[in-house]
PAPARO-479633 format. One record per residue (C-alpha): x, y, z negated; residue in three letters. Coordinates in steps of 0.001 Angstrom, whole numbers, plus 500000, padded with zeros to 6 digits. Each point is the difference from the previous one (the first is absolute). Layout:
<sites>
XYZala...
</sites>
This chain:
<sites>
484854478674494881unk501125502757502069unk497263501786501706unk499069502653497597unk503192501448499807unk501220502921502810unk502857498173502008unk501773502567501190unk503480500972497833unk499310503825498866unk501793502675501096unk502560501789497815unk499431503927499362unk501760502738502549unk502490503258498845unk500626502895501620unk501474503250498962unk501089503860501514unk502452501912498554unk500204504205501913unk497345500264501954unk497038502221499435unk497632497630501379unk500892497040497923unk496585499014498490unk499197499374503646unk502917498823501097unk499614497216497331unk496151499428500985unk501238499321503715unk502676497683498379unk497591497642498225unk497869499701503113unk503082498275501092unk500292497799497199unk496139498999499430unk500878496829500320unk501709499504497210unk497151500822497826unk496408500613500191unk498441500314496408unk501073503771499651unk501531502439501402unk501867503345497737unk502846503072500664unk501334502309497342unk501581503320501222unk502256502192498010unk500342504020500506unk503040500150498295unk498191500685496832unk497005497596499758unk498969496268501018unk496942499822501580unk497999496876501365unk497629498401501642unk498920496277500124unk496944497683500201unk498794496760501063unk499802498771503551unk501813500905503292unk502102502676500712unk497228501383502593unk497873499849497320unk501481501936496811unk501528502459501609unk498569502987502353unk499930503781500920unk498586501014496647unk502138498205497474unk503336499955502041unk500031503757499442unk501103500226496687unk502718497916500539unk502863502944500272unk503599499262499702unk502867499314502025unk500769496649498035unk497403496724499798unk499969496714499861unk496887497434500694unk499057496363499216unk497549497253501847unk499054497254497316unk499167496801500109unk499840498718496116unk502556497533498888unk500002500750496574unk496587501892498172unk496259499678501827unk499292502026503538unk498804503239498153unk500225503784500034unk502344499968496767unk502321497724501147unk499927502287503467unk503630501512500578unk501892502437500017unk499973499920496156unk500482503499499001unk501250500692496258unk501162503208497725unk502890498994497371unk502302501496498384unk502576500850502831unk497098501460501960unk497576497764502912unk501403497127502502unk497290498216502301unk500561496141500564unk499400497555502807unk500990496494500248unk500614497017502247unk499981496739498897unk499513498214496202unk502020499833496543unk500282496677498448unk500601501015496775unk496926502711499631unk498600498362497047unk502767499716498006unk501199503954500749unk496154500738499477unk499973498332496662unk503055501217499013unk498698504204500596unk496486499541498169unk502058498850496939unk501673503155500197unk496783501744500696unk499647500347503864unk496788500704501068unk499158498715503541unk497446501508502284unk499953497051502732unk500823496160499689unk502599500230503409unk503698498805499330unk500931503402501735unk499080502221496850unk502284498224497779unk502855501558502203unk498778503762498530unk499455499015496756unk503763498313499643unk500960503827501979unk499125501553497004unk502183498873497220unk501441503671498316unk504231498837500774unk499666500308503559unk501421503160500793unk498298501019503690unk497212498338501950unk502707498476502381unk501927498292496524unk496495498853499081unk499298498176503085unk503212498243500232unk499194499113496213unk496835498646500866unk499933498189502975unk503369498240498335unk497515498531497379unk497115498470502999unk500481496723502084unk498684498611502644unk499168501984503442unk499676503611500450unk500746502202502360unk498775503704498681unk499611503384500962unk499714502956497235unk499108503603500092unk501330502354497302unk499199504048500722unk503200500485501848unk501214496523501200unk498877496687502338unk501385497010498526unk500031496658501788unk501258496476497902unk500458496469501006unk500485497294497919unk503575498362499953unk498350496524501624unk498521502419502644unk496510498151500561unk498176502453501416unk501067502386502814unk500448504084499198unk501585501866502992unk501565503534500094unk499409502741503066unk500193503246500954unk498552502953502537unk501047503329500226unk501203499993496465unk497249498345498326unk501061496691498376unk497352497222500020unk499872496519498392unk497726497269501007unk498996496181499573unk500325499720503596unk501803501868503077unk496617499776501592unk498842502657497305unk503347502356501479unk499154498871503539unk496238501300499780unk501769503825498025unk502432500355502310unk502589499234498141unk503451498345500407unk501041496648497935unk503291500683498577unk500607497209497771unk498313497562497643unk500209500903496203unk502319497420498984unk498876497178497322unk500991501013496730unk500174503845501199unk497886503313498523unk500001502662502513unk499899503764498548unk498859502240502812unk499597503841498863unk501015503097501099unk503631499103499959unk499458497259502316unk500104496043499782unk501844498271496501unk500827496385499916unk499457498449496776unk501158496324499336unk498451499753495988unk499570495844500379unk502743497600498911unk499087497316502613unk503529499093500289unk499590496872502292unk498506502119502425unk497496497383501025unk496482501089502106unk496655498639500562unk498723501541502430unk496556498825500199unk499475497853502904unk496568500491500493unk500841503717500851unk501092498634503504unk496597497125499863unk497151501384499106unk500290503788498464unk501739502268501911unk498743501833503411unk501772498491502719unk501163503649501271unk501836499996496590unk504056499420499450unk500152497986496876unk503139499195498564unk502061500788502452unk497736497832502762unk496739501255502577unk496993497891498426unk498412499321503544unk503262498585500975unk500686497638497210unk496470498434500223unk500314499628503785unk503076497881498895unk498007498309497546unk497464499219502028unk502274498780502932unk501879497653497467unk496470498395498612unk499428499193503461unk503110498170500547unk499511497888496442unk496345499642500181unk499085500307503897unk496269499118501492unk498852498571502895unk497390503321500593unk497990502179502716unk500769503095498126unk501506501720497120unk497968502407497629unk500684501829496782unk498469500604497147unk499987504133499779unk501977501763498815unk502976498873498477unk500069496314502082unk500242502356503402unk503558500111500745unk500555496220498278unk497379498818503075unk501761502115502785unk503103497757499167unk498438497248499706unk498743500029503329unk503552501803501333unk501719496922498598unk497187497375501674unk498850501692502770unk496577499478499240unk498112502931501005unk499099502377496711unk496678501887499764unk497446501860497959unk497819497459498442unk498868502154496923unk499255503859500153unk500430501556496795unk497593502519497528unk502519502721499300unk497277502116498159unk499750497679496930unk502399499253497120unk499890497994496886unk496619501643498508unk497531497901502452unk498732497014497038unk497687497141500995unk497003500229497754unk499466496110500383unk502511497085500578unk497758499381503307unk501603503168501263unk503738499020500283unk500245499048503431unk498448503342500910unk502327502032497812unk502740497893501962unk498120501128503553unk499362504145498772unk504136499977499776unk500680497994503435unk497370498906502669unk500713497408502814unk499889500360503164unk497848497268501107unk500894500498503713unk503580499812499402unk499811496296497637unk497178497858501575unk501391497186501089unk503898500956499144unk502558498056498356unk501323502435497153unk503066500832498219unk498792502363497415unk503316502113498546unk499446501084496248unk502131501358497646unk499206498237496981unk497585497659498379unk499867501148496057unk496491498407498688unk498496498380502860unk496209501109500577unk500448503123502249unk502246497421502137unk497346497084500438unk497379503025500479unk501729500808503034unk500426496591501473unk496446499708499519unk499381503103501530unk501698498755502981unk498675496474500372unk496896501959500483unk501302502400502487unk500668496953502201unk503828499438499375unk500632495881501161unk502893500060497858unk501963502102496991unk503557499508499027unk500791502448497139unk503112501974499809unk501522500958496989unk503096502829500156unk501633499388496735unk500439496775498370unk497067498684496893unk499099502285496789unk500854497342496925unk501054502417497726unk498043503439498294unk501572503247500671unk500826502152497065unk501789503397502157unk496754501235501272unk498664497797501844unk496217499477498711unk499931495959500168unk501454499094496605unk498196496611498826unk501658496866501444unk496641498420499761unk498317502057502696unk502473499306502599unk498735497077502420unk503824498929501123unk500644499719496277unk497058497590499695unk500002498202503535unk501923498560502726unk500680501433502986unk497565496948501723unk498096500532497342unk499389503904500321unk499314498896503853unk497280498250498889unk498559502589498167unk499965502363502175unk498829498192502814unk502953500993502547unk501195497316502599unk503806500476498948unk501544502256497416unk503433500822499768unk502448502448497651unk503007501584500836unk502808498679498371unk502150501702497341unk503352499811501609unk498062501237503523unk498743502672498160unk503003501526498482unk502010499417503077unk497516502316501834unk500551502991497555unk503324499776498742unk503540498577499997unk500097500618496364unk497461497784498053unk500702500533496647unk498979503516500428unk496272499720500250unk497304498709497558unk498660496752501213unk498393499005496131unk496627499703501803unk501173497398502065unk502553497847497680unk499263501564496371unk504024500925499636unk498490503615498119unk503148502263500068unk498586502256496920unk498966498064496507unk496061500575499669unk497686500454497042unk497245497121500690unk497389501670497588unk500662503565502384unk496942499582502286unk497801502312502515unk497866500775496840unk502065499183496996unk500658503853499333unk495981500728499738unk
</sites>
């Protein structure tokens, strides 16, 4: 029921931008190194000389679009870059971003963070009036609603467009003469702002600033455009979210984010240390040693074992050199696509009672693939883990997992999805232990994975490929 489907949640895509710097094409190519994880379909920047937007994007890693030769071109002491992973519109080179246009108030560049949940009814709505669309991504339709005659200034039509959109987004834009960060009123995804030597950056992460050189000064608040040009940083506030209520996504602090990152407002490393050291005190095991799944289970595991003090080591090394590309030809090939990612270390397991720290279960095949994997490596026992409490519910904010049907906690027990995986014990981390280890203020994140309480009305028919 489960096994042909890829387990792991997908990443949502990574922003950066440089505003007064001469070097800011590169600038922006060291940023996305920072933020790879966050998207690994394709990689783009788009540079502005003041007078012109130029760009540059493709499939595949960063490493692997951009060099020497076609980094060169790139001039202008303003650019912004994107890392994709699709959430809306197929993994190809016309749905790559930045998405450079020309309209009537001259040429803005786009990049975007997260998913609109009422695309197809905006994208209906513009080919009636006879808007032609060049890619089937949610993010054009923010361009196309930017170009309505009334607006008087780029900076009027943004705040008119992004008024119309719902759902997540955190953007950055380039105009000729301006960097231009947004984030939705909710604030799902992250955007920080930063600065060196009079350069302003923004960034997904603070990890992208760390890796610059630059200094976090703030995080763009929800419901805030930023206007950075040459007269310096404007606050815009063009959203009538009057409530003032967030959801911050919580799987920000779980799953996506670097744990070097500060994500609203808390160190990622930290929090899932905390989670990890509260799962051990609700679901403890009676274990030799404590391992983690790599990456994002790492710091989760080194609580764990704080919090027991069973010892914690390095039962699965990890292959940083491949991403999402790598597809088994045959189903008899899953459990080595599992093993080409992470490899046990046989030496470490044989004969060892296991707690195995993960940070999610979504479908359920990669999971049993990796119990297997370690039953054969010699492990006696495995107790599985699990950092955040059971997926029952799709995501529709950007997180690529949207059918209730292919989500094994919506379909099993939690005895029952022991069975299937073959573990000796499984436990989740409760809700409430959850929340307590990342915030005082609950209502404040979005938890609609976990209990289905969706703080932003969704279109149902607005799928991953209901725009093509």
């Amino acid at each position: 029921m489960y096994a042909s489907k890829a387990d792991r949640i997908k990443d949502e895509c990574g922003l950066f931008g440089v505003f007064g710097n001469k070097d800011a094409a590169e600038l922006t190519h060291v940023g996305l190194f920072a933020l790879q994880h966050r998207g690994e379909e394709s990689a783009g920047i788009a540079v502005s000389d003041g007078k012109n937007i130029s760009c540059h994007k493709d499939m595949g890693l960063v490493g692997d679009v951009f060099n020497e030769k076609n980094l060169k071109p790139l001039k202008g002491r303003v650019a912004i870059g994107h890392v994709r992973y699709s959430t809306t519109g197929s993994s190809v080179l016309t749905n790559a971003q930045p998405h450079v246009v020309s309209y009537s108030k001259g040429q803005v560049a786009v990049a975007h963070n997260g998913n609109l949940v009422n695309a197809k009814q905006l994208r209906e709505k513009l080919e009636q009036y006879g808007s032609i669309f060049q890619s089937t991504m949610d993010s054009e339709i923010i361009v196309h609603l930017m170009a309505k005659p009334s607006y008087k200034n780029k900076v009027d039509s943004i705040c008119g467009a992004v008024r119309q959109i719902k759902g997540a987004f955190s953007l950055v834009l380039l105009t000729e003469n301006a960097l231009i960060g947004v984030r939705d009123p909710h604030g799902f995804r992250p955007l920080v702002l930063g600065k060196r030597n009079g350069a302003w950056f923004l960034a997904s992460e603070t990890c992208a600033l760390d890796l610059v050189g630059a200094q976090y000064v703030r995080d763009v608040q929800p419901g805030e455009i930023v206007v950075i040009d040459k007269k310096g940083v404007n606050s815009l506030f063009p959203f009538s979210n009057k409530n003032g209520k967030t959801s911050f996504c919580i799987f920000e602090h779980i799953y996506f984010s670097r744990p070097d990152s500060r994500v609203f407002g808390n160190n990622v490393g930290k929090v899932r240390a905390k989670l990890g050291m509260q799962l051990a005190r609700e679901c403890p095991a009676d274990a030799d040693v404590v391992i983690a799944v790599p990456d994002s289970g790492n710091f989760a595991a080194i609580g764990f074992a704080k919090e027991t003090d069973i010892p914690f080591g390095i039962g699965f090394v990890r292959n940083h050199y491949i991403g999402r590309t790598f597809i088994s030809p045959v189903e008899s090939m899953r459990e080595f696509k599992v093993k080409i990612k992470i490899n046990p270390i046989a030496d470490f397991i044989k004969g060892k009672r296991l707690v195995v720290v993960d940070d999610s279960i979504v479908r359920g095949n990669t999971a049993k693939s990796r119990v297997k994997v370690l039953r054969k490596a010699g492990a006696k026992e495995v107790h599985l883990r699990i950092s955040c409490p059971p997926h029952r519910f799709p995501c529709h904010y950007g997180i690529d997992f949207p059918n209730k049907e292919e989500l094994i906690a919506n379909n099993m027990s939690v005895k029952e999805i022991e069975k299937y995986l073959g573990v000796d014990s499984l436990g989740y981390l409760s809700w409430e232990g959850m929340m307590s280890s990342i915030t005082e203020k609950k209502d404040r994140y979005c938890t609609a994975c976990f209990n289905g309480k969706y703080s932003v009305k969704f279109d149902n028919h607005c799928t991953k490929h209901s725009l093509e």
